[in-house]
C-alpha positions as CSV (number, residue, x, y, z in Angstrom):
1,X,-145.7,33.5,5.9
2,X,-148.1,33.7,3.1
3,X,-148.6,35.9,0.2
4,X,-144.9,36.2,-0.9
5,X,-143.7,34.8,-4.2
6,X,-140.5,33.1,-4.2
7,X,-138.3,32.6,-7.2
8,X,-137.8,28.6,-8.3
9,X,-141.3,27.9,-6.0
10,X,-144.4,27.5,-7.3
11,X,-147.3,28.8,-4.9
12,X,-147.3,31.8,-2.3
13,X,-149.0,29.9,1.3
14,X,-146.9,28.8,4.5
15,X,-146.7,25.0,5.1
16,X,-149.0,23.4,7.5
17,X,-146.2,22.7,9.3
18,X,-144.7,25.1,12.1
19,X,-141.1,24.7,12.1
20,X,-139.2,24.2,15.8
21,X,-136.7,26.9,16.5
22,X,-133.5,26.5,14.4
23,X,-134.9,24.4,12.2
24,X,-132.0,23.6,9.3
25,X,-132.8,23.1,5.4
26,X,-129.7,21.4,5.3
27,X,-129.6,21.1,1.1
28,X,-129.9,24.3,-0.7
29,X,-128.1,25.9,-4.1
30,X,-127.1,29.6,-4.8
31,X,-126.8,31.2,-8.3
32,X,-125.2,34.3,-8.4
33,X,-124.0,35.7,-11.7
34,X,-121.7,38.1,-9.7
35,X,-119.8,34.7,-10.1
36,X,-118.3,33.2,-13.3
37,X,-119.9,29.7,-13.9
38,X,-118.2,27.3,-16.1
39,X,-118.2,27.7,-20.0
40,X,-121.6,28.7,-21.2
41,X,-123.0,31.3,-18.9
42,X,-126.5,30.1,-20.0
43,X,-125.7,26.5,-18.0
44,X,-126.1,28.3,-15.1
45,X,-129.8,28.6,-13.5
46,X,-131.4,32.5,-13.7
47,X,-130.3,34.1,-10.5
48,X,-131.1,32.2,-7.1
49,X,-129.4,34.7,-4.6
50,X,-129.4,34.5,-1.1
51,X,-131.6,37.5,-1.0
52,X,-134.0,35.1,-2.8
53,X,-133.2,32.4,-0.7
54,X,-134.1,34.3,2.6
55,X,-137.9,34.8,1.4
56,X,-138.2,30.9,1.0
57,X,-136.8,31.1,4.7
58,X,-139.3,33.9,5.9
59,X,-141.8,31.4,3.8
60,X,-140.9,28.1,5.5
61,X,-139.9,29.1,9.2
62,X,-136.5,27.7,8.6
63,X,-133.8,29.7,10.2
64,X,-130.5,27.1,9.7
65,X,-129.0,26.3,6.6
66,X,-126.5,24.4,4.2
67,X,-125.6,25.7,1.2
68,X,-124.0,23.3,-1.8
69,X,-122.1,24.5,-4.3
70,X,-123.5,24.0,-7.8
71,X,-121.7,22.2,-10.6
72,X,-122.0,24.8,-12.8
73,X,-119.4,26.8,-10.9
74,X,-116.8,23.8,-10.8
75,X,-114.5,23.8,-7.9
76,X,-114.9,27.7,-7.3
77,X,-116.5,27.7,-3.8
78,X,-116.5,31.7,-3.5
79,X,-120.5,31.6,-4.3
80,X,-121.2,29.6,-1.7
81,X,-118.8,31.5,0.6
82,X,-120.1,34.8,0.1
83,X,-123.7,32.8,0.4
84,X,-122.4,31.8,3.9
85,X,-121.7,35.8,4.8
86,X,-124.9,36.9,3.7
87,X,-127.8,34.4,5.1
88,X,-125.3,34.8,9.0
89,X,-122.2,32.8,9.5
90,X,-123.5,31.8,13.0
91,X,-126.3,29.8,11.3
92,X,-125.2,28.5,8.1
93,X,-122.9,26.4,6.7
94,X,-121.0,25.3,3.5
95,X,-120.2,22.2,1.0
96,X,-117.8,22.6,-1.4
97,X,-116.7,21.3,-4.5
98,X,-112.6,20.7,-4.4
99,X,-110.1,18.0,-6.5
100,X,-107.5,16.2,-4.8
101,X,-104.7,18.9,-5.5
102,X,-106.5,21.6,-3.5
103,X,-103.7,23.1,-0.8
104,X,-103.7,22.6,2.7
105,X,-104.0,26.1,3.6
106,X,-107.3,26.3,1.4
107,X,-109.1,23.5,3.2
108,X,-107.9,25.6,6.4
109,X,-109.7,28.5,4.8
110,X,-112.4,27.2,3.8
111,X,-112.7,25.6,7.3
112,X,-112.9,28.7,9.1
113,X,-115.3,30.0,6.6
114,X,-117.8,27.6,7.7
115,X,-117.1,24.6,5.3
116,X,-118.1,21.0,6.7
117,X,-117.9,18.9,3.9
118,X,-117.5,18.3,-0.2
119,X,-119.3,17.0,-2.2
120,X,-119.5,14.5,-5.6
121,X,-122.2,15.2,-8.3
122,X,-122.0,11.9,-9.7
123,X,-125.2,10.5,-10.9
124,X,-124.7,11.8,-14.6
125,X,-120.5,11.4,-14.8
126,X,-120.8,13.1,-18.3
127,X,-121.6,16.6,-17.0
128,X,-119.8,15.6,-13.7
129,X,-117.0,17.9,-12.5
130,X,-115.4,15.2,-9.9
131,X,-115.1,11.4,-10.6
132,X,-114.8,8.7,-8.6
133,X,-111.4,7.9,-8.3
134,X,-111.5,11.4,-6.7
135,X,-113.7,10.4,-3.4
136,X,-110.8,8.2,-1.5
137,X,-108.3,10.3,-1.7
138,X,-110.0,13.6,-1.0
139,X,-111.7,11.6,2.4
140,X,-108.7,11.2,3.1
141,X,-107.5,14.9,2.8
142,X,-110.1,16.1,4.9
143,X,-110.6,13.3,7.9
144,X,-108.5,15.4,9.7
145,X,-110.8,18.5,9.4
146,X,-114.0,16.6,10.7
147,X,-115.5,16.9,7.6
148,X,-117.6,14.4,5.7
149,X,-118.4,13.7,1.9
150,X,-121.6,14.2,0.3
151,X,-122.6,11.7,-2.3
152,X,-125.1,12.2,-5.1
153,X,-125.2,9.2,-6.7
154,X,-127.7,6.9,-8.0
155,X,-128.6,3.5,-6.3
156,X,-126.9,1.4,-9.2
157,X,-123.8,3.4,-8.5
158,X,-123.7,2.9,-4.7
159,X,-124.0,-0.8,-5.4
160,X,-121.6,-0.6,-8.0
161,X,-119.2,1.7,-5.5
162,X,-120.0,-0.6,-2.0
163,X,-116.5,-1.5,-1.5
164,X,-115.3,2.4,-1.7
165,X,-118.0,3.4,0.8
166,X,-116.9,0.8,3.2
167,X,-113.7,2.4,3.8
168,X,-113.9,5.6,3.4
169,X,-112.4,7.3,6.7
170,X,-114.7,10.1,7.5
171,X,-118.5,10.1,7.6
172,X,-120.8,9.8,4.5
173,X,-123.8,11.6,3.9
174,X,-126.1,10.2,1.0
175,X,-128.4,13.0,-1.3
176,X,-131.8,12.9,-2.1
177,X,-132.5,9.6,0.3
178,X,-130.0,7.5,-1.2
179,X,-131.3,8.0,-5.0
180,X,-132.9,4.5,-4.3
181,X,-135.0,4.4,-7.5
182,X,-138.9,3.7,-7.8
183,X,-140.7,1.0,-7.6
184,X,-138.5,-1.0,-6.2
185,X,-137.5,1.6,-3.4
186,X,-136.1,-0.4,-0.1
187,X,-136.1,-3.8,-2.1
188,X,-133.7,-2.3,-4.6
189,X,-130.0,-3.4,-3.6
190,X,-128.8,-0.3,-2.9
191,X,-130.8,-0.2,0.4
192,X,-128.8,-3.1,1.7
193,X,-125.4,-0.8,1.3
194,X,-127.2,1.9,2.8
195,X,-128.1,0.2,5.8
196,X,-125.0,-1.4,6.7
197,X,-123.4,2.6,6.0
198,X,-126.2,3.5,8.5
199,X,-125.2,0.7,11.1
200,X,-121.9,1.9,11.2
201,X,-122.7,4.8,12.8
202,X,-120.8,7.0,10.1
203,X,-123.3,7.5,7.7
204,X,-126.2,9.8,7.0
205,X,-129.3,10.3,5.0
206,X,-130.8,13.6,3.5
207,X,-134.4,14.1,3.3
208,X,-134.7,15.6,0.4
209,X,-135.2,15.9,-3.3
210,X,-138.2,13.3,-3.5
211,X,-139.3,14.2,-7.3
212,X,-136.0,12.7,-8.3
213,X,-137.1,9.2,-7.9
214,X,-140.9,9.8,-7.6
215,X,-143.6,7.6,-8.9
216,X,-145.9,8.7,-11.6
217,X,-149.1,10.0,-11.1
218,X,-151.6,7.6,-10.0
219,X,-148.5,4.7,-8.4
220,X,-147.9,4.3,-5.1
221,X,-145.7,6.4,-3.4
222,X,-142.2,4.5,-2.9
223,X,-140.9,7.6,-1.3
224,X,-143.1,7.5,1.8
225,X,-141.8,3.9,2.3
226,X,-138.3,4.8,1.8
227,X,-138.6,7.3,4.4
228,X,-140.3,5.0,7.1
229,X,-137.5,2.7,6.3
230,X,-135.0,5.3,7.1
231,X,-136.4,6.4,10.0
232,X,-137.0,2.8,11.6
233,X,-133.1,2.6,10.7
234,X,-131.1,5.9,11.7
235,X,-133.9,8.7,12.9
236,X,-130.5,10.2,14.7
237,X,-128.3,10.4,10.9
238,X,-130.9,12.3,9.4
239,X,-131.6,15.9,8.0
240,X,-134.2,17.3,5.6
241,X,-133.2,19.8,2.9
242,X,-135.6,21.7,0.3
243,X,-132.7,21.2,-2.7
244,X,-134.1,24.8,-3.4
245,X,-134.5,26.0,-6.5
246,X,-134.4,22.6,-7.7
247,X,-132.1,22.7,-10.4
248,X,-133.2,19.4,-11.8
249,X,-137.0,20.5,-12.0
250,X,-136.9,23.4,-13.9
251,X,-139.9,22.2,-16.5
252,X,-141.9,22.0,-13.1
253,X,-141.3,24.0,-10.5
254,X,-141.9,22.3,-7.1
255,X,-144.1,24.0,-4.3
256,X,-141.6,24.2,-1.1
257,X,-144.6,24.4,1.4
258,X,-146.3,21.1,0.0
259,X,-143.2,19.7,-0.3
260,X,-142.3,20.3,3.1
261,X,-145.3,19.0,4.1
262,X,-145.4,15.5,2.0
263,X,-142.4,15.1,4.4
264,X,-144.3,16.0,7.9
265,X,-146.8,13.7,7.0
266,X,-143.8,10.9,6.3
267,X,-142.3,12.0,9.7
268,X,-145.6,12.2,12.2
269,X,-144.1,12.2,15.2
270,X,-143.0,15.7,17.1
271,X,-139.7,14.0,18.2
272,X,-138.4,12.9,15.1
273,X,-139.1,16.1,13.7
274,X,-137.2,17.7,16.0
275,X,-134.5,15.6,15.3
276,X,-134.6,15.6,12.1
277,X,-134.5,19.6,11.4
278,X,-132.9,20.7,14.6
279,X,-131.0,18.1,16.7
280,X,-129.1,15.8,14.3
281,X,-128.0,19.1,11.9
282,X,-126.5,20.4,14.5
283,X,-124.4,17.5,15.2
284,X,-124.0,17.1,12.1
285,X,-122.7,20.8,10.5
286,X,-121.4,22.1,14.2
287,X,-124.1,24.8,14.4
């Protein structure tokens, strides 16, 4: 689709890329000031509604999706719930943001709702709303449900947190490809954790979010190598996600259709990219 603005991306043309049917964008944010957000109001990003959110959609040829609840919002999941309502129950999903005191019958709620997993905004623990001593006992909590925990952490702190991982009891899904920080990319330790996670069968990778540990202009690009890597490893326990509207890039907004298709040209095959946005998130969210 081109020719329409959206807000948080830069740029108005369609991706080179045609999406497969029910292809998922398995990482995505709302902000909707119909909803308190934690102390200042003004930590919150301007509005990213879902009405906004379904003209990246139109945009990108996406017609799946998994909304995240922001940190700004703390453990109040009704944004992303009402989110959930508005882009079709049928084809989107939740992650929410919960402490280890959260009831029973709310996980059973937010279950039904659409909910498939929490998850742990820990790469700066300063402005962090969970902490780590939180992630055991919550996997625990919701094993039961079939859900799985989402992890934004840097490399250093998967490294650090190896031993946790290894026995968490439900399956793991790792942000922005693992955080595994440029220019050391695959050699960096972190990939060794990672790819015993992966050879357990319980783990997963999101595509998504490459600025975070991008090279600078003019450097190779680590990220295309941390993708082949990824691929060689576990093409069946991975999804791609925009991270729409990039909270962390607010100085310089991203363009979604290049973005979207830095990653085709990481992923050139048709049957990986049919696993990637269409077969392996529906395994993975129940769609």
């Amino acid at each position: 689709m081109n020719g329409t603005a959206v807000p948080h991306s830069r740029g108005t043309a369609a991706p080179k890329l045609t999406m497969p049917a029910n292809a998922c964008d398995a990482h995505i944010h709302i902000h909707d000031r119909r909803f308190p957000s934690l102390g200042d109001p003004q930590r919150a990003l301007a509005q990213a509604t879902a009405a906004d959110y379904r003209r990246l959609q139109a945009r990108l040829g996406t017609q799946r999706t998994v909304v995240v609840t922001p940190t700004v919002y703390g453990t109040d999941n009704r944004v992303t719930l009402d989110a959930i309502v508005q882009l079709g129950a049928d084809r989107t999903r939740g992650i929410a943001v919960l402490h280890p005191d959260v009831d029973d019958a709310t996980l059973q709620a937010l279950d039904a709702a659409g909910v498939r997993g929490i998850r742990f905004t820990l790469f700066n623990p300063a402005t962090a709303v969970t902490r780590f001593d939180m992630v055991e006992p919550l996997a625990r909590r919701i094993a039961p449900l079939g859900w799985h925990v989402q992890l934004h952490w840097r490399g250093d702190q998967i490294v650090e947190h190896a031993a946790l991982l290894q026995r968490l009891p439900c399956t793991t899904v790792l942000d922005h490809m693992a955080r595994l920080p440029h220019p050391q990319g695959v050699a960096h330790p972190a990939f060794d954790v990672v790819a015993r996670l992966l050879d357990s069968g319980r783990a997963w990778v999101k595509m998504s979010g490459p600025y975070l540990d991008a090279a600078p202009a003019g450097e190779a690009d680590s990220r295309a190598a941390v993708a082949a890597a990824l691929l060689q490893r576990a093409p069946e326990r991975l999804v791609w996600g925009s991270d729409w509207p990039h909270p962390t890039e607010q100085q310089h907004t991203p363009d979604d259709a290049a973005l979207l298709d830095r990653w085709a040209s990481w992923v050139p095959d048709a049957v990986a990219r049919q696993r990637v946005l269409v077969d392996n998130p529906a395994r993975l969210y129940g769609f």
